[in-house]
N, C-alpha and C positions, 0 to 999 in steps of 0.2 A: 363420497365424503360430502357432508353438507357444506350450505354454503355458509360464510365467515356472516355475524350479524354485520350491518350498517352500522355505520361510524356515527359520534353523537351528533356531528353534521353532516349531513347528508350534501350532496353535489350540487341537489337544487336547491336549497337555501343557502349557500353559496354563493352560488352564479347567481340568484336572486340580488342577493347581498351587493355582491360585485357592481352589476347591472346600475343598479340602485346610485349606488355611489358614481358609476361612471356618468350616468345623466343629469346628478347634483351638479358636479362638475362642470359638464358641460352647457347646462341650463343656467349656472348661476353666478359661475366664474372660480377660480381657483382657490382662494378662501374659504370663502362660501361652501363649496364644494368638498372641500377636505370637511367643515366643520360638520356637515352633515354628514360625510362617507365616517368618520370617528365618531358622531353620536348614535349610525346605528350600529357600528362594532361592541361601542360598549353598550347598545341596546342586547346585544344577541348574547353577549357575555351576560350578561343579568338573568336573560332568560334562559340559556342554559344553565346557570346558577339554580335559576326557582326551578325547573323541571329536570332534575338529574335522570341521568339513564337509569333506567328500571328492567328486569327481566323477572319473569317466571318459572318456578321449577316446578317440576313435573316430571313424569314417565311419559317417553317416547312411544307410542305405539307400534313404533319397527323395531324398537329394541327389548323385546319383553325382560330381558332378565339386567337390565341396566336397574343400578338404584342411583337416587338421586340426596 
């Protein structure tokens, strides 16, 4: 069985994410730090907004008699 595609966010933009916001935090104090950990959440929501998930269809070449 193939494998299942990747989620529209992937683990390491995530953890990127995560990271990010944890060293705002800790770099610049607790306000601060939130206001930035929430400016790039809703940076990431924007950008997943402007680049939606996309996939292509096609014929499989291990499934010849598949239509698509």
């Amino acid at each position: 069985m193939p494998s299942s595609p990747r989620s529209r966010s992937s683990p390491e933009k995530l953890r990127a994410l995560s990271i990010t916001a944890f060293i705002g935090i800790v770099a610049l104090g607790v306000l601060a730090g939130i206001a930035v950990a929430v400016a790039l959440l809703i940076g990431n929501v924007f950008r997943r907004a402007w680049w939606p998930y996309q996939t292509t269809l096609g014929r499989a070449p291990e499934y010849p008699d598949s239509t698509t």
